[in-house]
VEXTI-817147 format. One line per 5 residues: number of its first residue (from 1); for each residue x, y, z of N, C-alpha, C. Coordinates in steps of 0.05 Angstrom, whole numbers, plus 5000, padded with zeros to 4 digits. Each point is the difference from the previous one (the first is absolute). Example, Ala and Ser with C-alpha at 12.3 -4.5 7.8 and 13.67 -1.06 7.14 Angstrom:
REM VEXTI-817147
1	5264:4886:5156:4982:5024:5000:5018:5024:5000  4993:5021:4986:5016:5024:5001:4985:5022:5014
//
This chain:
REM VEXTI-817147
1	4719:6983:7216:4996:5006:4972:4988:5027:4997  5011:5018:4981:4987:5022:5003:4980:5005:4983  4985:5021:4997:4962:5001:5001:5003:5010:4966  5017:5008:4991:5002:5005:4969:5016:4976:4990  5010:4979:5015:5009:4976:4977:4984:4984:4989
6	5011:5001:4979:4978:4977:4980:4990:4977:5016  4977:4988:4983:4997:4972:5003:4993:4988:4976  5015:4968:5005:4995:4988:4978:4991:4972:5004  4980:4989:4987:4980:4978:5008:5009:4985:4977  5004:4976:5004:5002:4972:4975:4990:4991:4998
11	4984:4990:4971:4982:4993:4992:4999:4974:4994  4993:4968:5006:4999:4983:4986:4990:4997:4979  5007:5013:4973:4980:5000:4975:4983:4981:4987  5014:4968:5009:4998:4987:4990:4975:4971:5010  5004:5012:5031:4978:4984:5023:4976:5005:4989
16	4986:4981:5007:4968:4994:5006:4983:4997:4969  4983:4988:5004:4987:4993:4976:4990:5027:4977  5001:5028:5011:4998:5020:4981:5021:5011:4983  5027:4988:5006:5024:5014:4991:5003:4992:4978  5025:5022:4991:5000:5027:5008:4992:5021:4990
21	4974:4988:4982:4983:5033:5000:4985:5014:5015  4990:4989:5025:4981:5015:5016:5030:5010:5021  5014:4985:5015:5021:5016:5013:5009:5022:4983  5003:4996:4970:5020:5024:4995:4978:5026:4996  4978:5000:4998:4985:5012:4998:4995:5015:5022
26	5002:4989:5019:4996:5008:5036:5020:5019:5003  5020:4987:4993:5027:5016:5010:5002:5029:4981  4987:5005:4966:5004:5021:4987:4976:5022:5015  4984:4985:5011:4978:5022:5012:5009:5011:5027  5015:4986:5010:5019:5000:5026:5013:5030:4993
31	5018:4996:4977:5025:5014:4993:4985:5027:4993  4972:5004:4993:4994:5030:5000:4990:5009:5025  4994:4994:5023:4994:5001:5019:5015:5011:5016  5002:5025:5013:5017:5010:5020:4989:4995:5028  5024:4977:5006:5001:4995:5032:5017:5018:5018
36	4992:5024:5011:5017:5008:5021:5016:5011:4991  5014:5006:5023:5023:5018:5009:5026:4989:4982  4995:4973:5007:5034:4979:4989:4991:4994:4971  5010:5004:4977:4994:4981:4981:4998:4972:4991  4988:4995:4995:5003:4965:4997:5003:4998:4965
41	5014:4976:5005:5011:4980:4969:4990:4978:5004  4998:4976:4981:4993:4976:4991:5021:4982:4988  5010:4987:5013:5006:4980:4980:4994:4972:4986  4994:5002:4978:4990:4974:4985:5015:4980:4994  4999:4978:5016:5010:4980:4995:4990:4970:4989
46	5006:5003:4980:4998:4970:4971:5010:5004:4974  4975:4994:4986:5014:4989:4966:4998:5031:4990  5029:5007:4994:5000:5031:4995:4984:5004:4972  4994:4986:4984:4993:5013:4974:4968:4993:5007  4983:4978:5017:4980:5008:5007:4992:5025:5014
51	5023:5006:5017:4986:5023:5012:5003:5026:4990  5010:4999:4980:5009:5031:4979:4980:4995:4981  4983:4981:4998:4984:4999:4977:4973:5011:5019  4983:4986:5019:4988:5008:5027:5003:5020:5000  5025:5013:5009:5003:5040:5000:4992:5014:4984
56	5014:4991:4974:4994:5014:4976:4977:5015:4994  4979:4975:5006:4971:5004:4998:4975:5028:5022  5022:4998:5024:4993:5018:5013:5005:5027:5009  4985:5012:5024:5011:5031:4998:5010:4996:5023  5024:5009:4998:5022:4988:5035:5026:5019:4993
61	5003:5006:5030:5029:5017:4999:5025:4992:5011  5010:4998:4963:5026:4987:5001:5027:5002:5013  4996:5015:5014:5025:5010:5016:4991:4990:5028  4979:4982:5004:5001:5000:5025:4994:4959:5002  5002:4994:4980:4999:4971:4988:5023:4982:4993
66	5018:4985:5015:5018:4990:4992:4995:4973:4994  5012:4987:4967:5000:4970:5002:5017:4987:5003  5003:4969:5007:5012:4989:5011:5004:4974:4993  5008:4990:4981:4995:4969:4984:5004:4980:5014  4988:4982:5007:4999:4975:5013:4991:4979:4974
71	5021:4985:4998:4987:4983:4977:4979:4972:5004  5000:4995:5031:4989:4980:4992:4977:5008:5032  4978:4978:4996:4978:5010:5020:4996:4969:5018  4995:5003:5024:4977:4981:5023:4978:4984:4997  4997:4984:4987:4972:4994:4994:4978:4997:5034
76	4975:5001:4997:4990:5000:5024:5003:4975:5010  4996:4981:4990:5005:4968:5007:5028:4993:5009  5023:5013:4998:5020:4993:5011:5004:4998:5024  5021:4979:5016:5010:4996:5021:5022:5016:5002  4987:5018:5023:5025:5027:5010:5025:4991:4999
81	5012:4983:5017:5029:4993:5005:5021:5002:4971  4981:4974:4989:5008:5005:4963:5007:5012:4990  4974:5018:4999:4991:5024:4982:5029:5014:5003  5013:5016:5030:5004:5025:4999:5038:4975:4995  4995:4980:5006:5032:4988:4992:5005:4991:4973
86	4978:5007:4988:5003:4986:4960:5003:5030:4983  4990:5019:5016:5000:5030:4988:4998:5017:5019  5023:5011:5008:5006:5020:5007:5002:5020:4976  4990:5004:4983:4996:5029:4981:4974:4997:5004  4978:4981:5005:4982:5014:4992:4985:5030:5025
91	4971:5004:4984:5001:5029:5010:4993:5013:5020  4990:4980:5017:4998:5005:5028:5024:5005:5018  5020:4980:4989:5022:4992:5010:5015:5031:4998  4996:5008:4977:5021:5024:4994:4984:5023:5006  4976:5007:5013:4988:5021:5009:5017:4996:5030
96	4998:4978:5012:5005:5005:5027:5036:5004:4995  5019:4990:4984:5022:5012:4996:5003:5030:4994  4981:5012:4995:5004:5030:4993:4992:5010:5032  4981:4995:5014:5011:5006:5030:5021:4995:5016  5022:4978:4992:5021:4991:5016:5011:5022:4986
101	5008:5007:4975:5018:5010:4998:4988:5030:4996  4980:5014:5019:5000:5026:5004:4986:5014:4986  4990:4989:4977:4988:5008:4971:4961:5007:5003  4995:4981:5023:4977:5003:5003:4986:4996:5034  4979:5006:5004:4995:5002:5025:4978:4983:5016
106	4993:4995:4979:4968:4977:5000:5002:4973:4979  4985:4981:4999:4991:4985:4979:4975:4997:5007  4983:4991:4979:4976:5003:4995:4994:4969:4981  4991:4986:5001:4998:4973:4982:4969:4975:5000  4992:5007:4985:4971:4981:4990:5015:4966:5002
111	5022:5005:4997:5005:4974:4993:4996:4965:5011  5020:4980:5001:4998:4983:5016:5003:5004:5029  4980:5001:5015:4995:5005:5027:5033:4987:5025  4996:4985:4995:5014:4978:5008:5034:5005:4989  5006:5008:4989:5026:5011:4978:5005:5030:5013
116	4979:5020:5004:5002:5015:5002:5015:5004:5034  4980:4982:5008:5004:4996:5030:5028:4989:5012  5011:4986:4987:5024:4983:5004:5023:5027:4990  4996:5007:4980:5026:5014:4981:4999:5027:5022  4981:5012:5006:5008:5028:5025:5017:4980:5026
121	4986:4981:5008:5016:4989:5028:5028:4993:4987  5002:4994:4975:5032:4998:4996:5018:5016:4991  4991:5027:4993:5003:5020:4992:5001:5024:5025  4984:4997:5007:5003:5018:5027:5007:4992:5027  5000:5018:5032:5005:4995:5010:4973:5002:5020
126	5000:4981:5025:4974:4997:5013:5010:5031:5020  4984:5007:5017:4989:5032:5015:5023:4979:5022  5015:5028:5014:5006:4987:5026:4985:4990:5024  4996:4983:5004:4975:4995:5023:4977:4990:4996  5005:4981:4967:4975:4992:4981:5018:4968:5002
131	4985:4980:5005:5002:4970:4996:4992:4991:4968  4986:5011:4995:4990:4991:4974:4978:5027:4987  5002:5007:4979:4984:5014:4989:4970:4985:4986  4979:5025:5003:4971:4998:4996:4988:5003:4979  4983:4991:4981:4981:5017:4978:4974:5006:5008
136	4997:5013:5004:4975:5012:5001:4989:5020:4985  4973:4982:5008:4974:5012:4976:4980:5016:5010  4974:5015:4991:4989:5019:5003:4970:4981:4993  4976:5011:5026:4983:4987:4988:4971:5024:5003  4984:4990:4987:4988:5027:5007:4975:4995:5035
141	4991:5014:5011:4985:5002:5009:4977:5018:5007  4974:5000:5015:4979:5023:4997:5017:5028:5021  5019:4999:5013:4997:5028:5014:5027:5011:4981  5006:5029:5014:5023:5008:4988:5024:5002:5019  5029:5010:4999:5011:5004:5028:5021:5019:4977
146	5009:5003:5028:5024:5023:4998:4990:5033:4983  5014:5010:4999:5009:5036:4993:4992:4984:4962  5008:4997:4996:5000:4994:4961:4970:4978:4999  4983:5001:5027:4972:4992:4984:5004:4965:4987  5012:4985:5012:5014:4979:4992:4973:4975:5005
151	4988:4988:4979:4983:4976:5006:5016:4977:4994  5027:4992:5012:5012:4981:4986:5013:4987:5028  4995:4982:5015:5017:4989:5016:5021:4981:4991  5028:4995:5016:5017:4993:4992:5005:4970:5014  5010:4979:4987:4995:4973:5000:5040:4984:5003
156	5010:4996:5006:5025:4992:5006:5005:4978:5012  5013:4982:4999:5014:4987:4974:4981:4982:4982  5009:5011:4971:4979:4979:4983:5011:4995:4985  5024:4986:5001:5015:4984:4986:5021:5004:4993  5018:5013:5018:5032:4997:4995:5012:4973:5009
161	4995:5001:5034:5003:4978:5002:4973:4978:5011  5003:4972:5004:4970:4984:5011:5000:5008:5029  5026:4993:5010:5001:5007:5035:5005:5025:5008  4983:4995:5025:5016:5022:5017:5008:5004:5039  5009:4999:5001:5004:5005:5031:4992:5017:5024
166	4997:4999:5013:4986:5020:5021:5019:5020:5000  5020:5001:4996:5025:5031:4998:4994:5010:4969  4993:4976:4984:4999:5015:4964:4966:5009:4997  4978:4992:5021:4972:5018:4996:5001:5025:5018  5021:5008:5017:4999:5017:5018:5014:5024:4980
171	5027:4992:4987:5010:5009:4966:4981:5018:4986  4987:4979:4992:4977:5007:4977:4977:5017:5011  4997:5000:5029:4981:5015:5009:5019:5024:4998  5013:5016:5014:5026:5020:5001:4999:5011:4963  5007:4975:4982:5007:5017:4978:4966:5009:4990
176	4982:4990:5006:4974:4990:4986:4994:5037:5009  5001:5010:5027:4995:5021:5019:5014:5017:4986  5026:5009:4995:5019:5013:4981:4981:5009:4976  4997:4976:4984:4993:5009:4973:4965:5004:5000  4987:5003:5021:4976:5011:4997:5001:5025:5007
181	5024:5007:5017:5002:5032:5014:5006:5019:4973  5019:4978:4985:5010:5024:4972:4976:4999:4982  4992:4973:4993:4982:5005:4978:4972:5006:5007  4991:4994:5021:4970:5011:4999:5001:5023:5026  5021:5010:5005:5001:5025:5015:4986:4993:5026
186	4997:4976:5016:4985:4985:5020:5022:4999:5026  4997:5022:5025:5021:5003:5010:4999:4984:5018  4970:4981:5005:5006:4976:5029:4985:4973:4985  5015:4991:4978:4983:4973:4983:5000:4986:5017  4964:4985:5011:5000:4976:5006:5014:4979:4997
191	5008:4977:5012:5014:4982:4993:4987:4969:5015  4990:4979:4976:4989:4984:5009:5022:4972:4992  4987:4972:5010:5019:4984:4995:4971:4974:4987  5010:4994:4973:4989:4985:5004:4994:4970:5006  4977:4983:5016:5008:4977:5012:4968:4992:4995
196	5009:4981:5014:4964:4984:4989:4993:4993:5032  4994:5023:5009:4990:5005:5028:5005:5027:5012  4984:5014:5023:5005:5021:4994:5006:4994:5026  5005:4989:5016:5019:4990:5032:5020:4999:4986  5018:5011:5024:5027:5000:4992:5020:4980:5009
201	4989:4971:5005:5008:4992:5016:5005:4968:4981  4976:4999:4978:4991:4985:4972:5023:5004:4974  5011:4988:4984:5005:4997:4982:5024:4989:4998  5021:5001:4980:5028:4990:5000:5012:5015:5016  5034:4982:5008:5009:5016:5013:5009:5027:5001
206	5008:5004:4976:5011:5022:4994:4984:5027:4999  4971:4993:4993:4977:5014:5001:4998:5019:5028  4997:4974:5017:5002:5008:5044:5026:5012:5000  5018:4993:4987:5014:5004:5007:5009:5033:5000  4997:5015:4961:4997:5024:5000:4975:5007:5019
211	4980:4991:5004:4973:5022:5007:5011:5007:5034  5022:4988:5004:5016:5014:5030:5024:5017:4993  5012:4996:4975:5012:5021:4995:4984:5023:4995  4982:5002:4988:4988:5024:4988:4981:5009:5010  4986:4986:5025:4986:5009:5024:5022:5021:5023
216	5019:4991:4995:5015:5013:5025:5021:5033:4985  4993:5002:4971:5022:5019:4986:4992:5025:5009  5022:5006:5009:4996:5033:5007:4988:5018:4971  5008:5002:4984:4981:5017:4974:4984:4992:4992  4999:4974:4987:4975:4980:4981:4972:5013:5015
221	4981:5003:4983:4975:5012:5005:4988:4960:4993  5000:4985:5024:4996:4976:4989:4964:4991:5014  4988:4983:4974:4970:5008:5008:4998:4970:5004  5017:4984:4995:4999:4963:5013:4999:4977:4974  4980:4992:5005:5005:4979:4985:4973:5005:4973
226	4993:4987:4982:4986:4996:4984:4996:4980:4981  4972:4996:4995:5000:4976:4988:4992:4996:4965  5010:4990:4977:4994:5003:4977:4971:5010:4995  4981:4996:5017:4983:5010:4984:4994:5037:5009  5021:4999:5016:4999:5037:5009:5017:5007:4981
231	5013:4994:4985:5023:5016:4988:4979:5026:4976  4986:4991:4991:4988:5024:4971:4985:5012:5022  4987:4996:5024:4996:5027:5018:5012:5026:4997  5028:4993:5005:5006:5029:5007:5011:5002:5026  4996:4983:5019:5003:5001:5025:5033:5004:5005
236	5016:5003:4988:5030:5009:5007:5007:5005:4969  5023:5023:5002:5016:5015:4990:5016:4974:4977  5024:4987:5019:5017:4983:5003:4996:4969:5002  4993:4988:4982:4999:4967:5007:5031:4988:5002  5004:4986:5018:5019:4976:4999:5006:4980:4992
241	5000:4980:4997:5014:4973:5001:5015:4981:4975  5002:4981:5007:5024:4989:4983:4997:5001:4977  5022:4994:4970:4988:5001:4984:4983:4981:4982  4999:4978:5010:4978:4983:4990:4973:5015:5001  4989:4994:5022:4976:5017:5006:4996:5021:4990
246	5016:5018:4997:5001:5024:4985:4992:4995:4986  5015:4984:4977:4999:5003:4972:4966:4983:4992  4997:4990:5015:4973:4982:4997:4976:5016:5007  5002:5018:5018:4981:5025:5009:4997:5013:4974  5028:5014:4998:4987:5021:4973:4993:4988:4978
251	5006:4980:4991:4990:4985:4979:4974:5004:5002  4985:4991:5031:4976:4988:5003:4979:5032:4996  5019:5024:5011:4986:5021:4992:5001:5010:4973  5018:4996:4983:5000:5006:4981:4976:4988:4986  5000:4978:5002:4967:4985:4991:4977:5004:5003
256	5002:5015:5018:4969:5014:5004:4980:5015:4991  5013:5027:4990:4990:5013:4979:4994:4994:4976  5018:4973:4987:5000:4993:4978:4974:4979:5000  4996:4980:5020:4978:4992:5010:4974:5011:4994  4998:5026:5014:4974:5014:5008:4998:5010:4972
261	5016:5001:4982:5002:5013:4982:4977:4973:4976  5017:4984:4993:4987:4982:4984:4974:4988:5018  4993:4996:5023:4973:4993:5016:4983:5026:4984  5002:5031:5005:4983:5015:4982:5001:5004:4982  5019:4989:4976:4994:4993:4975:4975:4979:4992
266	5010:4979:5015:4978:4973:5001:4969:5018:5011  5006:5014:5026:4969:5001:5003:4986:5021:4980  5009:5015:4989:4993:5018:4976:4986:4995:4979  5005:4972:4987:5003:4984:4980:4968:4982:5007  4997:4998:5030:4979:4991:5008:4978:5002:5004
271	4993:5019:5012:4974:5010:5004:5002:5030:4997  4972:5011:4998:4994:5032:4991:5008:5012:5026  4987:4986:5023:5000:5018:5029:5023:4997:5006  5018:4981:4992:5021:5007:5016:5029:5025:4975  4989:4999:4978:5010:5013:4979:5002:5031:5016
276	4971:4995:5009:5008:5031:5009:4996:5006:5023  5007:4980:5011:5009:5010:5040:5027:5002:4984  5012:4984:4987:5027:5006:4994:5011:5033:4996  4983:5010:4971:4996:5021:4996:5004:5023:5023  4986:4990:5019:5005:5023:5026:5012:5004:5012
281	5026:4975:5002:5020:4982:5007:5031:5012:4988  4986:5012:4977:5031:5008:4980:5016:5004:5012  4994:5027:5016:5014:5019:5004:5022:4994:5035  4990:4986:5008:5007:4976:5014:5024:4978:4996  4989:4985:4986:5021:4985:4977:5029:5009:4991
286	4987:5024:4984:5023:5012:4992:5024:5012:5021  4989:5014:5028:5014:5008:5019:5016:4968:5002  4994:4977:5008:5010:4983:5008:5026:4991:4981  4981:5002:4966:5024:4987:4983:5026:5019:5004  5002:5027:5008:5019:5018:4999:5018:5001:5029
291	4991:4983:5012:5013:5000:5032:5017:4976:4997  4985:4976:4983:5009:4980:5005:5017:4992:4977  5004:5018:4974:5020:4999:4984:5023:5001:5005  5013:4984:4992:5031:5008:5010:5012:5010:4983  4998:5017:4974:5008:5015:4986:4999:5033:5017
296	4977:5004:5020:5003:5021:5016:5022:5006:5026  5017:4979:4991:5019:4996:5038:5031:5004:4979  4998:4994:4979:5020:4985:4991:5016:4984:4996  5020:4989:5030:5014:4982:5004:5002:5002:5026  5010:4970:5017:5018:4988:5024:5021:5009:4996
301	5005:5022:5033:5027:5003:5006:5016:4971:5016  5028:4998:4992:5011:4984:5014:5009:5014:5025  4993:4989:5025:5017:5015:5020:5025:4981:5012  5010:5024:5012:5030:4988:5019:5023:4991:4982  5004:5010:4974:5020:5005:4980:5009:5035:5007
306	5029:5004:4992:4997:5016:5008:5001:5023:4964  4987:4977:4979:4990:5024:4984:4969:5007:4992  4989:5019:4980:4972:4996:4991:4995:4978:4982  4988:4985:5003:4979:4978:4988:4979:4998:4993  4992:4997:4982:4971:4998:5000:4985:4982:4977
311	4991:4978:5008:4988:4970:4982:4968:5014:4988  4997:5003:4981:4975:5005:4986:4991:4970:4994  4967:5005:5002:4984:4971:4982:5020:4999:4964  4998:4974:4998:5011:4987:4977:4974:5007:4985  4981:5015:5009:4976:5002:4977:4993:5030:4991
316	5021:5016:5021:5008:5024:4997:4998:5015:4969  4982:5021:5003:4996:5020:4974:5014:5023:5004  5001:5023:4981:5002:5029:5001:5001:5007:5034  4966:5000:5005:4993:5014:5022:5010:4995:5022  5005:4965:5004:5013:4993:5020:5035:4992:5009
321	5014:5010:4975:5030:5011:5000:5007:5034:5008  4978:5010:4988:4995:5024:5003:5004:5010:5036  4982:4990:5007:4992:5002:5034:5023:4990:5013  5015:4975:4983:5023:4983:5022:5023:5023:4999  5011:5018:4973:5015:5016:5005:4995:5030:5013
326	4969:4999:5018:5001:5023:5004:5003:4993:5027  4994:4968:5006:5011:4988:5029:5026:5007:5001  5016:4980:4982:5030:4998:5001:5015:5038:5009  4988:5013:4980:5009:5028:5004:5006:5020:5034  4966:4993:5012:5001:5006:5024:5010:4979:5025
331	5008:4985:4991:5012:4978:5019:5030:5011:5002  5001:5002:4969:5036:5013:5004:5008:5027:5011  4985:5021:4993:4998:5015:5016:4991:5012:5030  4986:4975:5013:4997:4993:5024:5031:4991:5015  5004:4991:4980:5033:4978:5011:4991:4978:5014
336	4984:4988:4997:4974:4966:5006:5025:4988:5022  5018:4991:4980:5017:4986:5012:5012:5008:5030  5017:5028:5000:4997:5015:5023:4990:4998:5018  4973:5016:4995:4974:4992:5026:4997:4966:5002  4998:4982:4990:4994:4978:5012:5022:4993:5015
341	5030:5005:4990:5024:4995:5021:4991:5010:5022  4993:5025:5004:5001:5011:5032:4980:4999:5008  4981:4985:4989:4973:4982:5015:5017:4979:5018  5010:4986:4985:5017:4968:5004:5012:5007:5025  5023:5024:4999:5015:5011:5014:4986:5012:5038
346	4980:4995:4995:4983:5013:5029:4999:4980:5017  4985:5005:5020:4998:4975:5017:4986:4981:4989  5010:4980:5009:4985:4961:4994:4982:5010:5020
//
């Protein structure tokens, strides 16, 4: 692809509990924004006279904004299978049709998680040398890594699929390695697995089973095993394992901040001394609430598709659509997909 061709990112307008005025809002601040060398476009996909009314209101440049009517929408409560077989117009559905048919390069979607996830695997094609594709999420931790200053380690699989196999965590380690080299500029990412023992000799099979694949990989910078309560350490780059666990990990981190958060509301409310140990505390706090926001990451890339993906929180604002298309952007101009093929492609 050459270095002056456009790019163009699709928008689910219509996903996640803010739509679609905070996406379309994202995307008009987007549109004054000069990214680079290549130009980039938008396309808006949903209820066209919502989102001309949304525009209207803002300062956005119209030549670089396309809409795209989808009449009908996903609800979050839907069952995927359904969903994408009762409506195929709606607008998720027809963002990822404007990539089949060449129109666009990315999707981007707040929407039903689960809908989103199904409609790319049926819509796209899996990486050569990929068994099953990954979502992975970003969590924060206290150190930094890589060239781009990165406090965010990367967490894989968390919920594309529940299982996984000792050939599909060896996968996810490979693609997990890939997309920390592009996005956090990290040229030897740790790579841990996680198990509920840090012998490698303990857990399911499939667990023993990768920690001999990924002990013995000629590239993998692999640091062994780890156990849930090491994960918000920091202690690796790259987390592993299936996606049950996954998806139950980041949940469990995601709760944390929000936690610590309402515990120093309560103790505030309590006593004077601790009002203002808090007080000294702020500045503290605040670092934490901003690491552990996920309006700061933007969205889960899907890996081992061979297009851009990317699942935003369904609680997704401005700021945090904002960030997912400035992911989506450099992923495409990385060529994501690419590099994780000729990860796949190296030695087992």
């Amino acid at each position: 692809m050459g270095s002056e061709e456009p790019i163009t990112i699709a928008i689910d307008a219509m996903g996640g509990y803010h739509a679609p005025d905070e996406i379309v809002e994202a995307v008009a601040k987007a549109s004054l924004r000069r990214d680079g060398d290549r130009p980039v476009y938008f396309a808006l996909v949903g209820d066209e006279i919502s989102l001309s009314e949304a525009l209207f209101e803002l300062d956005h440049n119209s030549e670089r904004i396309q809409l795209y009517h989808a009449p009908t929408v996903v609800g979050m409560s839907e069952r995927p299978q359904r969903a994408i077989e009762d409506r195929p117009d709606a607008s998720i559905l027809q963002a990822f049709d404007l990539v089949v048919a060449g129109q666009a390069d990315a999707v981007i979607s707040a929407g039903n998680p689960g809908v989103t996830v199904l409609g790319a695997l049926r819509r796209f094609n899996l990486i050569e040398g990929a068994n099953r594709a990954a979502l992975a999420s970003v969590y924060p931790t206290p150190r930094v890594r890589g060239a781009a200053d990165d406090p965010f380690s990367l967490i894989l699989d968390v919920g594309a699929s529940l299982r996984a196999s000792a050939d599909d965590l060896l996968d996810f380690a490979l693609m997990g390695s890939a997309y920390a080299r592009i996005v956090s500029r990290n040229d030897q990412p740790k790579v841990a697995l996680l198990s509920n023992s840090r012998e490698s000799t303990l857990g399911p099979p499939e667990v023993v089973g990768a920690y001999e694949l990924l002990s013995h990989h000629e590239t993998l910078n692999f640091y062994g095993n780890i156990e849930g309560h090491e994960i918000p350490r920091g202690l690796a780059d790259v987390v592993v394992c299936e996606g049950f666990a996954g998806d139950v990990a980041i949940k469990i981190l995601e709760g944390i901040s929000e936690a610590a958060f309402d515990l120093a509301r309560s103790a505030y409310h309590s006593k004077v001394a601790w009002r203002m140990g808090l007080k000294l505390l702020s500045g503290g706090l605040k670092q934490l609430k901003q690491l552990t926001d996920f309006e700061e990451y933007g969205g889960a890339p899907l890996l081992g598709i061979d297009e851009v993906v990317i699942l935003c929180h369904p609680r997704s604002g401005r700021k945090a659509i904002g960030n997912a298309l400035r992911l989506a952007i450099k992923n495409v101009r990385a060529d994501l997909p690419r590099a994780i093929a000729e990860e796949l492609a190296g030695p087992r």
